[in-house]
N, CA, C and O of each residue as an XYZ file, in Angstrom:
364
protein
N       0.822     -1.195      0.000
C       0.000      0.000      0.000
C       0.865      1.258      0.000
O       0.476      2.271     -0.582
N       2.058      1.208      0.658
C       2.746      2.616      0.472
C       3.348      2.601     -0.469
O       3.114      3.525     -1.249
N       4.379      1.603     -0.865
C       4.668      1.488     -2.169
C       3.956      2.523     -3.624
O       4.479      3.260     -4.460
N       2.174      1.971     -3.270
C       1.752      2.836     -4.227
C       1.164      3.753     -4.073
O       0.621      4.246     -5.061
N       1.016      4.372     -2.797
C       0.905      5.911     -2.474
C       2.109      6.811     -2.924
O       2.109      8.005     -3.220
N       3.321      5.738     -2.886
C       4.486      6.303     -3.404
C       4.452      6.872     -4.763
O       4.792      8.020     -5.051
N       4.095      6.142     -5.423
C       3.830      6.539     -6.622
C       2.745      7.394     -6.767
O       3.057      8.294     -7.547
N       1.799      7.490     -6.426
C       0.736      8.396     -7.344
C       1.294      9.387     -6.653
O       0.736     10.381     -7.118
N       2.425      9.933     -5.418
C       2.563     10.797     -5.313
C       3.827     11.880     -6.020
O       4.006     13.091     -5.890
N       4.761     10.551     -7.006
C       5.731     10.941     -7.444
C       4.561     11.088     -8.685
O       4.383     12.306     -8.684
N       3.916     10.686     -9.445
C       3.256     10.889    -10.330
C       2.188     12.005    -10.836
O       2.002     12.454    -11.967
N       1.550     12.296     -9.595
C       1.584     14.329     -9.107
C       2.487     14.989     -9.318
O       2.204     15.676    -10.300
N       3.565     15.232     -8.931
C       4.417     15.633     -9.104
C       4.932     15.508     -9.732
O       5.746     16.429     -9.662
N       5.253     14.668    -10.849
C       5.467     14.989    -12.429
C       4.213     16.097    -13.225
O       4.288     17.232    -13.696
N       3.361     15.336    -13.114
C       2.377     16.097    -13.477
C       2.373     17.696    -13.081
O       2.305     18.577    -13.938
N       2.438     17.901    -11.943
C       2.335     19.049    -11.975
C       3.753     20.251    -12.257
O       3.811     21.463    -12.463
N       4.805     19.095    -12.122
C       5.794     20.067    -12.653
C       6.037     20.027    -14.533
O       7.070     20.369    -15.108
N       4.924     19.575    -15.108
C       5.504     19.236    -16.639
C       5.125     21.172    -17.277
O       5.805     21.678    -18.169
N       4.049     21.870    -16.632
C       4.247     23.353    -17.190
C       5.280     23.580    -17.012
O       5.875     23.571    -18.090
N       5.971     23.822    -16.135
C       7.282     24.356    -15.899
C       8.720     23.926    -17.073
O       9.449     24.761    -17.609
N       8.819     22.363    -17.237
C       9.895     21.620    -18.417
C       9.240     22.092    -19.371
O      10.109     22.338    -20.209
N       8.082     22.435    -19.871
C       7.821     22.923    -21.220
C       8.660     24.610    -21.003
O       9.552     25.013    -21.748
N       8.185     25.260    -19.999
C       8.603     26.540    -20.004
C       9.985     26.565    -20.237
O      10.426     27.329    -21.096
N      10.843     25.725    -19.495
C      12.432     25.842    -19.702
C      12.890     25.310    -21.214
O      13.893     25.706    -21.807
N      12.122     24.518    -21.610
C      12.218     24.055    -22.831
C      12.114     25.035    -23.801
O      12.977     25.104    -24.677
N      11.317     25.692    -23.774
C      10.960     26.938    -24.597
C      11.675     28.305    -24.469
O      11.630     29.207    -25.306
N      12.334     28.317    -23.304
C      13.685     29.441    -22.886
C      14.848     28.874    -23.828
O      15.362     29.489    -24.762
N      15.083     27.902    -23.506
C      16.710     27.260    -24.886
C      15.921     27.253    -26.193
O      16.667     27.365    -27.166
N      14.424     27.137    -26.539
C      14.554     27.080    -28.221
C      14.717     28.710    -28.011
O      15.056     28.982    -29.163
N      14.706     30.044    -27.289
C      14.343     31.242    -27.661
C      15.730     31.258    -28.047
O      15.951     31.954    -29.038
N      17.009     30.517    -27.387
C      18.164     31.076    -27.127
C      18.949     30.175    -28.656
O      20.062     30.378    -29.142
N      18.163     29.440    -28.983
C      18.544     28.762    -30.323
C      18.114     29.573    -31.520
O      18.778     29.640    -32.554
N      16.911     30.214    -31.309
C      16.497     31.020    -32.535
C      17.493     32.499    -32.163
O      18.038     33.047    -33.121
N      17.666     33.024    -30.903
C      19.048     33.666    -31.197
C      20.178     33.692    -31.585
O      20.773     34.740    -31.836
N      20.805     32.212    -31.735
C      21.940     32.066    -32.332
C      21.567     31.564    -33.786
O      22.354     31.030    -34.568
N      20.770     31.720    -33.919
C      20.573     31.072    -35.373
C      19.990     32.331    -36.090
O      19.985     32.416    -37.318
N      19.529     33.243    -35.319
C      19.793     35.105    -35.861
C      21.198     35.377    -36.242
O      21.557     35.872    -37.311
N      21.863     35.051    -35.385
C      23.164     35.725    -35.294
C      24.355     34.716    -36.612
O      25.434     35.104    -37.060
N      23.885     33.872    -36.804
C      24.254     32.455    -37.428
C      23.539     33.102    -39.375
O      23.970     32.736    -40.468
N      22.948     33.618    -39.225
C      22.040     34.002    -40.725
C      22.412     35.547    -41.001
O      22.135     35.970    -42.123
N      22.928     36.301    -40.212
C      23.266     37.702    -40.495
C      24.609     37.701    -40.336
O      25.097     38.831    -40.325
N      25.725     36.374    -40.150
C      26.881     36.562    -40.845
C      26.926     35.602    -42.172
O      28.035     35.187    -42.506
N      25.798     35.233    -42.935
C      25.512     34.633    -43.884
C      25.341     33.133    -43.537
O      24.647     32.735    -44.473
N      25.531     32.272    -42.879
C      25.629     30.845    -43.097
C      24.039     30.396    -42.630
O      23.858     29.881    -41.526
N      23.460     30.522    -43.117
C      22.014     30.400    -43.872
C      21.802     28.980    -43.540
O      21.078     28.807    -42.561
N      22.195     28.067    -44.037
C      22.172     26.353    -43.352
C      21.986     26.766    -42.221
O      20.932     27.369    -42.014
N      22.868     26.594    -41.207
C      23.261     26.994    -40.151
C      21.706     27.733    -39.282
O      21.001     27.274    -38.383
N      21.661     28.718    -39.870
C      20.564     29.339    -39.181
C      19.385     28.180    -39.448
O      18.502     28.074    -38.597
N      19.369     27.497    -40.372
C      18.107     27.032    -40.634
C      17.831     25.815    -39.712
O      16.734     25.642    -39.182
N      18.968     24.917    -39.536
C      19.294     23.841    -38.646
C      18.538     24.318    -37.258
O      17.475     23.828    -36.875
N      19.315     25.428    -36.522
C      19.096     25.662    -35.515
C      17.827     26.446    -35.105
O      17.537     26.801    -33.962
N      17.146     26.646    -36.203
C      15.318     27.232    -36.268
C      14.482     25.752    -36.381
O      13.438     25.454    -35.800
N      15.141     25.075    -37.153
C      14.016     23.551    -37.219
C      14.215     22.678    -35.440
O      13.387     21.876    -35.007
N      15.319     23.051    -34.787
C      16.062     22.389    -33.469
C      15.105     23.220    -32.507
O      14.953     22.811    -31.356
N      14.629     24.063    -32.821
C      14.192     24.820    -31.514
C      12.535     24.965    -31.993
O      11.731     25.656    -31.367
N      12.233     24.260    -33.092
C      11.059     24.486    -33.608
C      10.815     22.531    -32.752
O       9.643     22.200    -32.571
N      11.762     21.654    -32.403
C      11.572     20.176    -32.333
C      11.681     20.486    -30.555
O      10.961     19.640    -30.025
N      12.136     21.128    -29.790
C      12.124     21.786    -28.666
C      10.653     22.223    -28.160
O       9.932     21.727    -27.294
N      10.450     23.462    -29.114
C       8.768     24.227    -28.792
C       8.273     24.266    -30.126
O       8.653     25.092    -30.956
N       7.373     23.323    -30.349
C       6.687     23.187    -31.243
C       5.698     24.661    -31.880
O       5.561     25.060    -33.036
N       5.123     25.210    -30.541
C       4.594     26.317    -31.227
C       5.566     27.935    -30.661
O       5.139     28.979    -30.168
N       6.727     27.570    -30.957
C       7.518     29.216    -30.924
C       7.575     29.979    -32.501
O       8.216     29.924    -33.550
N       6.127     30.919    -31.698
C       5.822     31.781    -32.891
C       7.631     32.502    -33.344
O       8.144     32.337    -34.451
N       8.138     33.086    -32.460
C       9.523     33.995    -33.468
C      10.255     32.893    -34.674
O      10.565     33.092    -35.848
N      10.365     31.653    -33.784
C      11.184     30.595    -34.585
C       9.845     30.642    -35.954
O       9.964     31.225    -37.031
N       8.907     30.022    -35.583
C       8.298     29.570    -37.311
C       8.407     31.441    -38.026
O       8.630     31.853    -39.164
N       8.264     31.805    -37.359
C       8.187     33.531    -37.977
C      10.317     34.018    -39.308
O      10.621     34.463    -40.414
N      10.957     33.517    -38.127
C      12.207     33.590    -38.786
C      12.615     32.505    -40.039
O      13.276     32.833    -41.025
N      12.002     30.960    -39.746
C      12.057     30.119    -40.752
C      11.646     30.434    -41.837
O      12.271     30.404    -42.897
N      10.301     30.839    -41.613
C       9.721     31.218    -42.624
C       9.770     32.095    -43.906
O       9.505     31.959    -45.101
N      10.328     33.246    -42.916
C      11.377     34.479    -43.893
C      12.558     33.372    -44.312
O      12.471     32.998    -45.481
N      13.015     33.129    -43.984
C      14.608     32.059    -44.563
C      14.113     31.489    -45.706
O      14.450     31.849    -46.834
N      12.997     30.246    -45.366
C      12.146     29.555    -46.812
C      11.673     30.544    -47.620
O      12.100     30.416    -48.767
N      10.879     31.582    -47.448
C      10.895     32.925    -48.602
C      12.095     33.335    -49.241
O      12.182     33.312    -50.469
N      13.045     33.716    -48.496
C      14.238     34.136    -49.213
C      14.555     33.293    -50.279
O      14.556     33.683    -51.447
N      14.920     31.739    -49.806
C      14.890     30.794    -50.647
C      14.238     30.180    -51.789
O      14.504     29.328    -52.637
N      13.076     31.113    -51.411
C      12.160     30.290    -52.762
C      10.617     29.885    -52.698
O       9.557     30.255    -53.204
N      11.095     28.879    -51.759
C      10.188     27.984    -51.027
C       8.659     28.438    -50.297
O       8.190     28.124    -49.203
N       8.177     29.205    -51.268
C       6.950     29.646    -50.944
C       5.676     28.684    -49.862
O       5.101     28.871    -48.790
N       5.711     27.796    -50.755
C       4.457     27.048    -49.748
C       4.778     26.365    -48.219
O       4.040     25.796    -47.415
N       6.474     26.749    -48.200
C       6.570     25.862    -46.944
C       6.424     27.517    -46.176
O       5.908     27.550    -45.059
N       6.780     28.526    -46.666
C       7.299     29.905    -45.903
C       6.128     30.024    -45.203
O       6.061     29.868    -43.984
N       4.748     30.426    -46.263
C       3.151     29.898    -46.005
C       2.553     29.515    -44.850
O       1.743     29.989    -44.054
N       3.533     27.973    -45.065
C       2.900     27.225    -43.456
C       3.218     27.955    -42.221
O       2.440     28.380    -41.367
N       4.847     28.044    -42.292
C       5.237     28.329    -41.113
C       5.034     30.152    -40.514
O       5.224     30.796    -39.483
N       4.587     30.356    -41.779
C       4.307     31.727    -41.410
C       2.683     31.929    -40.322
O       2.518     32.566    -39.282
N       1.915     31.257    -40.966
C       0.396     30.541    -40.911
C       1.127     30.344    -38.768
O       0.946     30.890    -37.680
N       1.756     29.464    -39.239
C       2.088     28.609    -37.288
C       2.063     30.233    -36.615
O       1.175     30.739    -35.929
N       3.018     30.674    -36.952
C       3.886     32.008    -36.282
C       2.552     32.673    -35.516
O       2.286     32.862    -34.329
N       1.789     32.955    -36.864
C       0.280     33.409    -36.371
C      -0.620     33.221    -35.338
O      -1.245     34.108    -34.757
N      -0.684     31.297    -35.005
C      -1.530     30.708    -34.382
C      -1.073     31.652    -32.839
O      -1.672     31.438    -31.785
């Protein structure tokens, strides 16, 4: 019986700390779409793009990241993907 009081109480407590790992999670993609600013305005364009899709697999909905990809895929060409991620940036 304590055994599994043990648990549902470590299991609360995941639970209630998982807002928080999303929040910190979403502080390093901000700090990835900063270096991947800084990574695209001394030209290496890959580079920036890597580290916008890394912080886009981090926080799925970080409007600046789909907002900066998106300009990158425009620059490039790539209209219908720029589109989407422009579309996310929005949500």
């Amino acid at each position: 019986m304590l055994i599994r009081q043990n648990t549902y109480y470590y299991l609360a407590l995941l639970i209630l700390s998982l807002p928080a790992l999303a929040s910190q999670n979403c502080d390093y993609a901000t700090r990835l779409v900063i270096q991947a600013y800084d990574w695209g305005d001394s030209g290496h364009k890959d580079k920036e793009k890597k580290l916008l899709n890394q912080a886009l697999q981090i926080c799925p909905n970080h409007a600046e990241a789909h907002n900066n990809l998106a300009s990158l895929l425009e620059e490039q060409g790539n209209y219908p993907q720029a589109i989407a991620h422009y579309r996310q940036a929005l949500q």
